[in-house]
N, C-alpha and C positions, 0 to 999 in steps of 0.2 A: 474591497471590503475586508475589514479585519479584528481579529477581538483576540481573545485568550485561547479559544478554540482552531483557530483557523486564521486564512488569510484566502477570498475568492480572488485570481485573478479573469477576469473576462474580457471579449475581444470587444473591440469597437462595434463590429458586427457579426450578431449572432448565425452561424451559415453553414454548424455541421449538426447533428443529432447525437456528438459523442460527446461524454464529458468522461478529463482525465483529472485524478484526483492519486495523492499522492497520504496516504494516512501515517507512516512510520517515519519520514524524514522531520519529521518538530525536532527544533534543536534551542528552544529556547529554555532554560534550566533553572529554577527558581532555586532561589539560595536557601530558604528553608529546608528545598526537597534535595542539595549538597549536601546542605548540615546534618539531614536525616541517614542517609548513606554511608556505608562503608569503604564504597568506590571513593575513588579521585574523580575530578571532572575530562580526565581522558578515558577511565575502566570502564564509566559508566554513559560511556557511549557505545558502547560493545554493539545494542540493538538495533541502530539508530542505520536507517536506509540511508545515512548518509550521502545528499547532496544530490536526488533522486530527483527534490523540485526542481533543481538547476539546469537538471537535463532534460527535466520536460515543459519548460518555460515558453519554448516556441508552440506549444497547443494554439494558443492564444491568436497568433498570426494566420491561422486556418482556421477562424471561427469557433474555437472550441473552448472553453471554460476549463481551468485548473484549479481547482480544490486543494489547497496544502495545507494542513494539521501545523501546528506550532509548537504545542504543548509533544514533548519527548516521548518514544513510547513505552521507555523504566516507568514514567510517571501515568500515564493510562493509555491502554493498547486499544485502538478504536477498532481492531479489525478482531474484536472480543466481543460477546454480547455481555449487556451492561449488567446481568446479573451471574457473570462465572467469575465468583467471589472465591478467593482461597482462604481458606482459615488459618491457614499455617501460615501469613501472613496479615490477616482482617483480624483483628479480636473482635468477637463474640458471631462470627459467622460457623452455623452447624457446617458439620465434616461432610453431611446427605447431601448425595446429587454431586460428588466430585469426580469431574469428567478427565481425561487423559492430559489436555491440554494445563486446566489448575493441577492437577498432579503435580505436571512437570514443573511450579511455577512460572507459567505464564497466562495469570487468568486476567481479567482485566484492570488491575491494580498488579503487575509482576513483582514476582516474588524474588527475582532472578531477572539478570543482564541474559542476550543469548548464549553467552557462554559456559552459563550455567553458577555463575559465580553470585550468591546472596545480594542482593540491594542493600537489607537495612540490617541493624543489629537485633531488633527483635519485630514485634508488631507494630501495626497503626491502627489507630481505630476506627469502628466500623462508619463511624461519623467521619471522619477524614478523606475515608474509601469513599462515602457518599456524595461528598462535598466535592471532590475533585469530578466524579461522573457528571454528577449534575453540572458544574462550572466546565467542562474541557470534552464529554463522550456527547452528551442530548446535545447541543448546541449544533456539531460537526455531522449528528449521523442526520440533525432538523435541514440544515441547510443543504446535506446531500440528499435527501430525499422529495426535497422543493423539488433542487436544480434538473431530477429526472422526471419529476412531476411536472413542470414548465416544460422541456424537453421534447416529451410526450405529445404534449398539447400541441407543442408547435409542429412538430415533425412526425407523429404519427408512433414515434419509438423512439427507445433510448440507448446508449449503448453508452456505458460504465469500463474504463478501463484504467484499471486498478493498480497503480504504478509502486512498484517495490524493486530491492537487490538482495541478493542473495552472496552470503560468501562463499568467495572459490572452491576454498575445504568442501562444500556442501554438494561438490559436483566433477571436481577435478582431478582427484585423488585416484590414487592405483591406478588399474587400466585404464580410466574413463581418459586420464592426463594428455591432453590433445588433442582427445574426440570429442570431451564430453560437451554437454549443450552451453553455451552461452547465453541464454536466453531460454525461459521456462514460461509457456501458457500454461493458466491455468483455467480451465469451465467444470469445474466440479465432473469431469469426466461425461459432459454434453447435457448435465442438468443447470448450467448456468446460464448455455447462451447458445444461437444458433450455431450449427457446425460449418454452416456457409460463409458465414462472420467470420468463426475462427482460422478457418482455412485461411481469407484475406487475408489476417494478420499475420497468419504464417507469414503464408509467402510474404509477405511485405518485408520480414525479416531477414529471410531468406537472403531477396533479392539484393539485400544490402551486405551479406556477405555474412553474415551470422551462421551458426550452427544451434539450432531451435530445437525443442524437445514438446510436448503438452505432461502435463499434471503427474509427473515423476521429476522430481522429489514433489514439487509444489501444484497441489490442486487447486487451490485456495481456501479461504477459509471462513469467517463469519460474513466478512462484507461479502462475499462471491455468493455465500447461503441467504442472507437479504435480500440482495435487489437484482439479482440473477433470476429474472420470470421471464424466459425466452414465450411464455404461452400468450402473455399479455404485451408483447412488444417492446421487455427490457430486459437488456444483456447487459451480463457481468464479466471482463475476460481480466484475470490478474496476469500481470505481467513480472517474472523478476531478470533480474540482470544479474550478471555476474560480476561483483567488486572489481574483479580484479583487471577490468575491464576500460579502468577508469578512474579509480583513485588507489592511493596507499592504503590499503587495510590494518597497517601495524599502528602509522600515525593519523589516518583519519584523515587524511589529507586528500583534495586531486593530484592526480599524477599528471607526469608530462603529458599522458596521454589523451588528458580529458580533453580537450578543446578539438580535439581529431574526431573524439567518441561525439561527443555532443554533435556537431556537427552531420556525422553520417546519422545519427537518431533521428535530425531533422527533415532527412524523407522519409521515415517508416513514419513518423508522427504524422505529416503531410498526407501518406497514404492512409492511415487511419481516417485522418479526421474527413477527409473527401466522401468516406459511406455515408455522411451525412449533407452533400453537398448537391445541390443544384443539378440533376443532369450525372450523378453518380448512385446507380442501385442501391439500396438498403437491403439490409439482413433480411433471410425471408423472415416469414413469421409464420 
């Protein structure tokens, strides 16, 4: 299934309880939304979890559903709620209720690449802003919330994991250079999802030879405060990786090294998706 919004891939056979969903990696770039920019179309990929769906494509072979965004996240950040409008980019949206995140220029219309570098040359307006939520944010957050809603139904529970990367700078820097984690859970600090859950996935990372960290830098963020109700038998766990792990960060490119990366990801994905398998415990509740 695919639209403007997304793209579902699903398994032949539905056989785990987790769904992976990948919301920052959209890379398809409307040329209006070029022309509107002060980037180039390599600047203003700066945000872009670049190539995130690629390496989580095998869910699907363990029964598990992959959710991937289409629409860029310069253009609408789904891991936003759809009303943290920035006026310093929206025209005619009031300054009240401007929270940390639209400060910074990243409310759900960014104001700002991650780097911190302006999008546009001045505003867009607040119909424009609307126009893309409604076309690209309701469509992606409706179908993710079926997919845990059927989920539910069928397996009793759901379990959300929320696939992002993070760049190196973000974790590598100074002393951390060599130690620091390559892999960040996040569960809003044990309000998003069982801690029995989390553990699994630890170790699952672990085992594959990673150096894991939980919700330092990254706790998560809107989607993780959404659909993260460990009380009602849905868990949210973001996951990020670390670029540098896996592709070129200067050119946006994979590195030699992706086809190695990919590959050892595809038993921690294996071991995730079995929580929801046949004869493999689920998360308590």
């Amino acid at each position: 299934m695919q639209n403007a919004s997304f793209t579902l891939f699903e398994p032949v056979q539905r056989s785990s309880c987790v769904v992976f969903a990948a919301p920052h990696s959209g890379r398809h770039y409307l040329q209006e939304f070029l022309a509107q920019s002060v980037l180039d179309v390599h600047a203003i990929r700066a945000s872009e979890d670049a190539f995130v769906d690629q390496l989580f494509e095998p869910a699907v072979q363990f029964g598990a559903p992959l959710l991937v965004a289409n629409a860029p996240r310069a253009y609408v950040d789904l891991n936003r709620a759809f009303d943290e409008l920035d006026p310093a980019v929206i025209d005619s949206v009031k300054s009240s209720g401007v929270n940390a995140r639209i400060a910074s220029g990243l409310g759900v219309v960014p104001r700002v690449v991650a780097i911190g570098t302006p999008i546009y040359r001045g505003k867009i307006s607040l119909a424009e802003a609307q126009e893309r939520i409604d076309r690209i944010w309701w469509p992606y957050h409706h179908k993710l919330t079926a997919l845990l809603e059927q989920t539910r139904a069928q397996f009793g529970q759901a379990i959300l994991i929320d696939c992002h990367s993070m760049p190196h700078s973000a974790v590598g820097r100074g002393p951390l250079e060599g130690t620091a984690p390559q892999i960040v859970l996040g569960d809003r600090f044990g309000a998003a999802a069982d801690e029995t859950l989390v553990a699994h996935i630890h170790g699952a990372f672990v085992e594959a030879g990673f150096r894991v960290a939980r919700n330092t830098p990254f706790a998560g963020a809107f989607i993780s405060r959404r659909y993260g109700k460990p009380q009602i038998g849905q868990h949210a766990v973001q996951i990020e990786i670390d670029r540098s792990l896996y592709m070129d960060e200067v050119r946006i490119q994979p590195s030699a090294e992706f086809d190695a990366f990919r590959q050892c990801l595809v038993s921690v994905i294996a071991d995730i998706a079995r929580l929801g398998q046949s004869g493999q415990e689920l998360a308590a509740q």
